[in-house]
C-alpha positions as CSV (number, residue, x, y, z in Angstrom):
1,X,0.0,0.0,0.0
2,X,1.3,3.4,-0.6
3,X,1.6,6.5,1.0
4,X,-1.7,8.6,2.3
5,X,-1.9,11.2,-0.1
6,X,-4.1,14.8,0.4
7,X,-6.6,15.3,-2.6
8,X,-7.9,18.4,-1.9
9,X,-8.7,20.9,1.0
10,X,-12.2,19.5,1.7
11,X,-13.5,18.9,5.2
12,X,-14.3,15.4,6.3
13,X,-18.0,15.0,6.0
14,X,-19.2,15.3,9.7
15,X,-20.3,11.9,9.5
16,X,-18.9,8.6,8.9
17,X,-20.2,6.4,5.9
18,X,-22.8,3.2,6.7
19,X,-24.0,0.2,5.4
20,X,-27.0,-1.6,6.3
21,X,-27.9,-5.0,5.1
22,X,-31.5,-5.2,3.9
23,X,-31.7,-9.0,3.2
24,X,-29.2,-11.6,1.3
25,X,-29.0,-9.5,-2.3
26,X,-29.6,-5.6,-0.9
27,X,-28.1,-3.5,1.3
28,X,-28.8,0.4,2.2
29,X,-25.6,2.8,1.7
30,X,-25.4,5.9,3.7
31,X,-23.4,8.7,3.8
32,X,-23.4,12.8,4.2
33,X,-21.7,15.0,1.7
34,X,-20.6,18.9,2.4
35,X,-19.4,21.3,5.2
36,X,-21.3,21.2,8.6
37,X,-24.2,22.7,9.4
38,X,-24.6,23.0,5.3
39,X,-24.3,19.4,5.0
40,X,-26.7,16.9,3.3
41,X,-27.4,12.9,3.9
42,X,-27.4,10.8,1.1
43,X,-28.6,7.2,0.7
44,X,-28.7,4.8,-1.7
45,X,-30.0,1.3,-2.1
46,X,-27.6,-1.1,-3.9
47,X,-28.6,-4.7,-4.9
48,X,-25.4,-7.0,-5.2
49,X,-24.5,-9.5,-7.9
50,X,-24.3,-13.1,-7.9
């Protein structure tokens, strides 16, 4: 693995990323996007493959 490297001078979304399984082929990703307190949750639903 290489070195950590700094993309950009973005804050760290105020929350950390989540995944929820749903049942055996689906699971709910979460995650938040922005600069606290203008900051907005996002969500998606993501069926898996075989």
């Amino acid at each position: 693995m290489g070195a950590a490297e700094k993309l950009n001078d973005a804050y760290a979304a105020p929350y950390s990323p989540a995944l929820t399984r749903v049942n055996d082929h689906v699971v709910f990703a979460a995650w938040s996007e922005g600069l606290s307190p203008d900051f907005s949750a996002v969500g998606r639903f993501v069926v898996l493959g075989d």
